[in-house]
N, C-alpha and C positions, 0 to 999 in steps of 0.2 A: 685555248688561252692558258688550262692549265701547263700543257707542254711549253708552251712560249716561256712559262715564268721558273719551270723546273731548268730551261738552259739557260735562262739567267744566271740563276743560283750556280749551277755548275760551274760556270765562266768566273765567279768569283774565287770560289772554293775550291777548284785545281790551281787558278791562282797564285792567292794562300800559300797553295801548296808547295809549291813550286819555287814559291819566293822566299822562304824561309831559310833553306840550303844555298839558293842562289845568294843570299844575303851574308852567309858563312862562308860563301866562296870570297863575295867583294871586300869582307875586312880581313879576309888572307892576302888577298890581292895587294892592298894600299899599306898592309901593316908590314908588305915584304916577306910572309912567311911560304915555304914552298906549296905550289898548288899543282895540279897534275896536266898542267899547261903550258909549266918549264920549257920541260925540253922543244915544243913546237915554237913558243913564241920568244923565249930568252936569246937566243940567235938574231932573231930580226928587230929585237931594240936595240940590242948592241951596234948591230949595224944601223940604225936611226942614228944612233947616238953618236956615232963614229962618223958618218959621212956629213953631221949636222953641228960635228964638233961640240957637242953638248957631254956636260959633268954631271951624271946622272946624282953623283953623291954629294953635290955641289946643297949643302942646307940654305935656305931661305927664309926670310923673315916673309912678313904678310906683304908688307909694301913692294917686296919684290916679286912674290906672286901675281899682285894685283898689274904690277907693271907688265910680267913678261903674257897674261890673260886679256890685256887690252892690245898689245902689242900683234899678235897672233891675228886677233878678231880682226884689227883694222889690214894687213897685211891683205887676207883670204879677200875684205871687202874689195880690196883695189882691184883682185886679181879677177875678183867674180862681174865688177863692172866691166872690165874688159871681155871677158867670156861671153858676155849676154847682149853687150854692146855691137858686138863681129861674130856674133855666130852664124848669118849666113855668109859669110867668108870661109869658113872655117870646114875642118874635114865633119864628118858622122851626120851628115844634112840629106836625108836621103828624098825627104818630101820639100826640101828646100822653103823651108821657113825663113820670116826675116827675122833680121836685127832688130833686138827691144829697143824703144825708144830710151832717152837720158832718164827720162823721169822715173818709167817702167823698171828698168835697171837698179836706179836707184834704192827704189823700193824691194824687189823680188831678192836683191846681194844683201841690205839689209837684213829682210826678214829671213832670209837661212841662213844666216849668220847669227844671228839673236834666236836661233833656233822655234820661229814662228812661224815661217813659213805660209806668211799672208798673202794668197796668188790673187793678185788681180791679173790673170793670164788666166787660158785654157792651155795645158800643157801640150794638146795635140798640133795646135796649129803657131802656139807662142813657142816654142822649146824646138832645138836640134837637139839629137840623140846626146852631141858632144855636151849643150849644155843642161840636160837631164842626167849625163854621169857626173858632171862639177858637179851641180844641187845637190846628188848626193852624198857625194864625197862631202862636201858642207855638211848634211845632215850628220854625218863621222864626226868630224872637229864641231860643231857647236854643241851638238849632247855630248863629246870627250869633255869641253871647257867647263859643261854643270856639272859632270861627275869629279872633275878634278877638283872644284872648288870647294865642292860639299867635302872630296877626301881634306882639303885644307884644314877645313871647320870640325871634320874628327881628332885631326893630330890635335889641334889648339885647347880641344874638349879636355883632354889628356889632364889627370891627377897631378900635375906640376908646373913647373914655371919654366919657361921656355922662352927664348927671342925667337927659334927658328923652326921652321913648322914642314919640314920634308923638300921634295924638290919639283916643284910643281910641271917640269918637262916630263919626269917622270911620272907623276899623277894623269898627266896626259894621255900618256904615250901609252901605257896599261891600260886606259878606259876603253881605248879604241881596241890593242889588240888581245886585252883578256879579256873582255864583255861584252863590246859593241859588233867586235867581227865576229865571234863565233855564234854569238846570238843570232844575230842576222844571216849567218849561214843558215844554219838550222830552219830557222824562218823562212827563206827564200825559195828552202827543199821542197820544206811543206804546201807552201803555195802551189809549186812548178808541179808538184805530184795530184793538185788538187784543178790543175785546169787554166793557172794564172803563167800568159804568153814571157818569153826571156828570149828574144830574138832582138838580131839589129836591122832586120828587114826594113822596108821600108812600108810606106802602105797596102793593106791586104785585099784584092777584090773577093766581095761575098755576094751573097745571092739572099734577098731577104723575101720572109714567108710571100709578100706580095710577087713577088717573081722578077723583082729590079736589082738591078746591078749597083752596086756600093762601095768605095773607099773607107776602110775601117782602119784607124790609124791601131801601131800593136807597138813592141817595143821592147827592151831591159826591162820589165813590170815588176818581176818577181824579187827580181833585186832591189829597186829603190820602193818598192810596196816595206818591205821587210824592215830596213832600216829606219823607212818612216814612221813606223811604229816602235821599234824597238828603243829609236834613240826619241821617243816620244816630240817629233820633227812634226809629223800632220800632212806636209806637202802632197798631193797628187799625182801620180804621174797621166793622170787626166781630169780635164775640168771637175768631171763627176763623183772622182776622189773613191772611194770605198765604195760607194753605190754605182761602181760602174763593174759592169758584169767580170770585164778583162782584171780587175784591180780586184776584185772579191766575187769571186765565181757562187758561190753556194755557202750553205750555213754552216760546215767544215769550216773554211776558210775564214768566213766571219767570228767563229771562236776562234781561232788561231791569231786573226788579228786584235781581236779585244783583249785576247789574254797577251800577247807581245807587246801590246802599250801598256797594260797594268802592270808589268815583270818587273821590269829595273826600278818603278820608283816605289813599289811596295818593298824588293829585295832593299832599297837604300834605305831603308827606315828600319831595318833588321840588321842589318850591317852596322848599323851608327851601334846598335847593342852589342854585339860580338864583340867589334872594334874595343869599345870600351869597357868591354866587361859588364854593361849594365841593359841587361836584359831587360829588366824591370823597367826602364827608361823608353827602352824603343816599343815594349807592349801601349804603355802610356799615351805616347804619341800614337803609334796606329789607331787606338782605340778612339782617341780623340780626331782621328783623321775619319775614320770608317763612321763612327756617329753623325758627322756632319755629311761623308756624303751619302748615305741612308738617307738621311733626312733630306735630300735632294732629289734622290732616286725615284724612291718610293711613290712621290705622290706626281712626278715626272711619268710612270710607266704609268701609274690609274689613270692619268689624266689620258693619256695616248690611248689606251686599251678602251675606255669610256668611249672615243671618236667625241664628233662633233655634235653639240647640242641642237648648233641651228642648223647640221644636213635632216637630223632625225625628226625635227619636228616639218621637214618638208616631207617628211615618208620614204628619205634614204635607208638603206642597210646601212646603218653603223657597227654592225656584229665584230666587225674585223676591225675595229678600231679608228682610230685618225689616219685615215692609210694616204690622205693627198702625201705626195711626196716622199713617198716610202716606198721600197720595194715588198713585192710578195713574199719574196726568197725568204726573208727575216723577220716579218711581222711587225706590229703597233711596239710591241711589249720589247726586243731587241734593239729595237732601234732606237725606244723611251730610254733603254739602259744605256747605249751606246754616244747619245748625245748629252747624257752627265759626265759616263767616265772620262771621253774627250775631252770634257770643259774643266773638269775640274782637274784629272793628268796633264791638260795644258798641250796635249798632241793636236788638238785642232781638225781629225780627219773625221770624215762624216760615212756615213751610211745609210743616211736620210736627207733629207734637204730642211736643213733650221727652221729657214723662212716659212716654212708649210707646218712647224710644232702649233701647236693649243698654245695660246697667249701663257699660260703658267708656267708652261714645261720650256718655252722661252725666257721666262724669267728666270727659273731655275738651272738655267744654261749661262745666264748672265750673272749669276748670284753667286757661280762657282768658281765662274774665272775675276768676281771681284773679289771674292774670296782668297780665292791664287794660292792658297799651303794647303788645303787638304789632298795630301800625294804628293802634287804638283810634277813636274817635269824631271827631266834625267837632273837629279843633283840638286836644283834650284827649289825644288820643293821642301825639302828641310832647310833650307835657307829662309826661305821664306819665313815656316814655322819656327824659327829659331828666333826669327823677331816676336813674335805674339810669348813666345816663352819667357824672353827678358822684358816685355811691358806686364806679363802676368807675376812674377818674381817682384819687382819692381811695387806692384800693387799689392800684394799680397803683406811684403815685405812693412809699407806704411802701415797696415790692418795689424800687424801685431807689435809697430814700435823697431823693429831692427833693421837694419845696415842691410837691403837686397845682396841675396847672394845666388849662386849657377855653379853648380859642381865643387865647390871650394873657391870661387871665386867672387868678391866684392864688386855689383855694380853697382857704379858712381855717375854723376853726373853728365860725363861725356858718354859714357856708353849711353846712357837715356836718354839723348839727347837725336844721339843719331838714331837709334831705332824711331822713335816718334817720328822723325823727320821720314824714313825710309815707309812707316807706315803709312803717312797721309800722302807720300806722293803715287801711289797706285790711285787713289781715288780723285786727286789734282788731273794726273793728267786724264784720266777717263772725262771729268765734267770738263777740265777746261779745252778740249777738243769738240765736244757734246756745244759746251756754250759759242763756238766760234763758229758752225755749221749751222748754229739756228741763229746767230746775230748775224750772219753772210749766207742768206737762200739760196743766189745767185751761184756761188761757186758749193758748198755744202747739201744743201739740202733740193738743190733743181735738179741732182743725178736721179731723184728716188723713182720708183715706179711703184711704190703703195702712199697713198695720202694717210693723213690722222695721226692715229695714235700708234698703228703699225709704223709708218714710215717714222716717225721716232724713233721706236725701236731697233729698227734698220741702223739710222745711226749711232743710237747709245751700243748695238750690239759689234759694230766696228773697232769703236774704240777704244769698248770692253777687251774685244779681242786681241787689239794689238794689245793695248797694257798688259795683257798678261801672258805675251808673246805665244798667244795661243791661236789664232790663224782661220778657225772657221768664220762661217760667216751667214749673216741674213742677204740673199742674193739675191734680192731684191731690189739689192743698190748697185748702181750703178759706179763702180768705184775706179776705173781704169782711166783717171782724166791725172791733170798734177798734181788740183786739189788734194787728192786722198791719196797720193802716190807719197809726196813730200809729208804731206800734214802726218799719216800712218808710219810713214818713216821714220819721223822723228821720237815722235810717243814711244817706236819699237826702240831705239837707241836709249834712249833715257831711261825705258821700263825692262831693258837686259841690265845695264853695265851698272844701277845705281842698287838695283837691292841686290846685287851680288856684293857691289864694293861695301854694301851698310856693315851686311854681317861678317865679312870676313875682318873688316877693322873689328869692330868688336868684338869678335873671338882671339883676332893677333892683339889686340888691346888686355885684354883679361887672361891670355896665355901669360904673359910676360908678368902679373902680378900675382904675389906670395900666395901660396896653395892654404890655404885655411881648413883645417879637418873639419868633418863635420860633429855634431856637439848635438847637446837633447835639446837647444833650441831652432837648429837648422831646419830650414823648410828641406823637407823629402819632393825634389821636384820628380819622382818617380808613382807617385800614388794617384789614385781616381780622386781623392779632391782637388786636388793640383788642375789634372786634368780638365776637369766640370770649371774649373776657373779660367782657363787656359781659351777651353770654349766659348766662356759666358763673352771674355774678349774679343774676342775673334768675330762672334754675333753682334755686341753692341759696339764695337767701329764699323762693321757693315751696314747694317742697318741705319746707323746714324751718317754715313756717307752717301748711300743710294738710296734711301727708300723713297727720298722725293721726285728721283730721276724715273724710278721704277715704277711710279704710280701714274706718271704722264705717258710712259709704254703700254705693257704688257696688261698691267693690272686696270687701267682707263678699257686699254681692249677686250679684257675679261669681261668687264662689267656688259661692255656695248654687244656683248652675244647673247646678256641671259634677256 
């Protein structure tokens, strides 16, 4: 146990490590100052840009960002219905899978598109090779569209006044090939060196310890494993996602994947500092980001490492922990860690199976994607926290009598108006999806396969997920019908494109007004009270939005074991 929890810590603290430089790299990146990545990638945007007839120095306002970022999303969407629709038509079909249904399509183009990556599929038998390279080609462009947005929301930060805030093909177009491609190369090496299959074969005959003959599906792994963590995507390239031996062979590889979902959206909270010169700013945030998910962590891993109360009181070994649904390779303790950082990075891939956690360490899986800013996703995660910053500004602001202000900038009315609105609707759409599966049993809640106060939780943890275009899942539901194809689609539409569009108006809202020095009465939004207020926010809209929801799940389940 002690070993388990000393590769925790490590997994953090090379991290850390790693993210800080890489965070130096990404505000060289987006601010256009030369990086040592010139010469390989400057040739081939040109050409992007050339063949795409795109004006790379072409300056944009927000509104025009937000256009040519919806524009993009819905394009890919059309293109990926048709992909999933006729894939066995299609070449790279080697086991000859069929075409996804309307509904199935609907859903799967969606959610890698909104960069969720919610499979009601088993990638072995639902997926052609050809449309496991589209997916993740997807997972490319929808974690490029978070990072480019977040670069939007740096320029607009910027100490002055501005109508036009970069050019957002351009913010694109770097995500992909200064971070997300080389990353994932690197990534991909690692894996392939450590055991994880990158063939186009088709299925493999093996010979299993009982002495039977087997079709073991294999595939591109290493590659779309890579990307689905880096660009913090989740996707599987098999049902069993990270806990499948081909997709995370051994506990090498399982660091390697925890630490390439932590990378980019630790380095983008270090990057927002460089970028702007305000170091002080980004330690702030992470500090308030890393407290909260500690405080998730923590009693997520005891809880797992403790095992189950009612195996031990029948005379089971619980030494090794809550291990239903876990693998050996990685223990209670890895896997307690692995199923926070997922929920609350918003990558959504597993290494254990949700549905089999301790009612708490469920809750706290659900707590973090209702949560949705501490880390969060490629880019979207300080978007997110950028709203909790202007309602804490905002509140702070009343507490001492003066005019809210953010970096030298006055917020007024409109800007508080939309953030409020962008805060409450994460927790609208979570219940009112929740509310319409237990007022319709029939289509909602007749998929489930646990009754009580579990299969609640089943669906509050669905719809938690999509809202926070986070993708895991209690699979215990049964969710591959239209009911939840449609109903999960739409939540993911609403819960990608509207708290991106909340903050990026209100940063192109407050770029464009008069820079205001700061003065001895200016709130320092860089200090730990700031911070600790920042949080207390963040706590009491959670808490006041789900704890009634939470207590009919997870916490009703708690009680019914002691």
């Amino acid at each position: 146990m002690n070993t388990e929890i000393i590769g925790i810590i490590a997994m953090f603290i090379l991290t850390m490590a790693l993210a800080i430089p890489l965070g130096k790299y990404i505000a060289r990146v987006y601010s256009g100052h030369k990086t040592f990545l010139d010469p390989v990638f400057g040739p081939v945007e040109k050409l992007i840009y050339r063949l795409c007839t795109i004006d790379p120095n072409e300056e944009m306002g927000w509104k025009k960002h937000l256009k040519i970022l919806l524009a993009i999303n819905f394009i890919w969407f059309l293109v990926a219905m048709g992909v999933l629709m006729c894939q066995g038509w299609l070449p790279l079909n080697p086991d000859n899978n069929p075409n996804m249904s309307p509904d199935l399509a609907f859903n799967t183009a969606i959610s890698f598109v909104v960069n969720c990556n919610l499979q009601h599929y088993s990638g072995e038998t639902g997926l052609s090779y050809l449309g496991q390279l589209f997916l993740m080609f997807l997972q490319f462009v929808s974690a490029a569209i978070g990072l480019a947005a977040a670069a939007v929301l740096f320029n607009a930060l910027k100490e002055r006044t501005a109508e036009k805030l970069g050019n957002f093909y351009e913010y694109f177009v770097r995500s992909i090939t200064r971070i997300l491609l080389p990353l994932s190369l690197i990534t991909a090496i690692l894996l392939m060196l450590a055991g994880t299959p990158m063939t186009f074969d088709g299925k493999q005959e093996m010979m299993t310890l009982e002495g039977e003959t087997v079709q073991v599906a294999t595939g591109p792994v290493a590659a779309f494993t890579a990307i689905k963590h880096i660009g913090t995507n989740g996707g599987g390239f098999f049902g069993a996602n990270s806990s499948h031996p081909f997709e995370n062979p051994n506990y090498f590889t399982n660091m390697v994947e925890m630490i390439a979902q932590m990378l980019v959206p630790f380095a983008m909270i270090f990057a927002l500092g460089y970028y702007l010169n305000r170091k002080r700013l980004s330690y702030m945030i992470f500090g308030v980001m890393t407290v909260g998910f500690l405080a998730l962590t923590v009693p997520t891993v005891m809880t797992e490492m403790n095992g189950n109360p009612a195996l031990a009181q029948m005379g089971i070994d619980t030494t090794s922990g809550a291990m239903e649904g876990k693998e050996t390779r990685f223990g209670a303790a890895a896997s307690g860690y692995w199923s926070i950082a997922t929920t609350v990075i918003s990558t959504g891939s597993v290494n254990s199976m949700h549905d089999s956690s301790m009612p708490l360490s469920g809750m706290n899986q659900m707590l973090a994607m209702m949560v949705n800013c501490f880390y969060g996703g490629c880019g979207v995660g300080l978007l997110n926290f950028y709203i909790f910053i202007i309602l804490a500004v905002f509140i702070s602001g009343l507490m001492v009598g003066r005019t809210p202000e953010f970096l030298g900038k006055k917020i007024e009315a409109r800007e508080m108006k939309i953030a409020m609105i962008i805060a409450l609707l994460h927790p609208f759409l979570i219940l009112s999806g929740v509310a319409l599966c237990v007022a319709f049993p029939e289509h909602g809640a007749s998929t489930l396969n646990n009754p009580g106060f579990h299969g609640f939780s089943e669906i509050l943890y669905e719809f938690t997920s999509s809202a926070a275009n986070n993708g895991s899942g209690f699979e215990g539901l049964g969710d591959n019908n239209p009911w939840w194809n449609v109903t999960t689609g739409i939540v993911l539409l609403l819960s990608r494109f509207l708290p991106i569009i909340g903050p990026i108006a209100i940063a192109g809202m407050l770029a464009a007004k008069k820079h205001v020095p700061e003065s001895a009465g200016t709130l320092k939004a860089d200090t730990s009270t700031f911070g600790v207020l920042t949080l207390a926010v963040i706590a009491i809209i959670a808490a006041l939005s789900f704890f009634p929801a939470l207590a009919l799940g997870p916490v009703a389940e708690y009680f019914s074991l002691q």
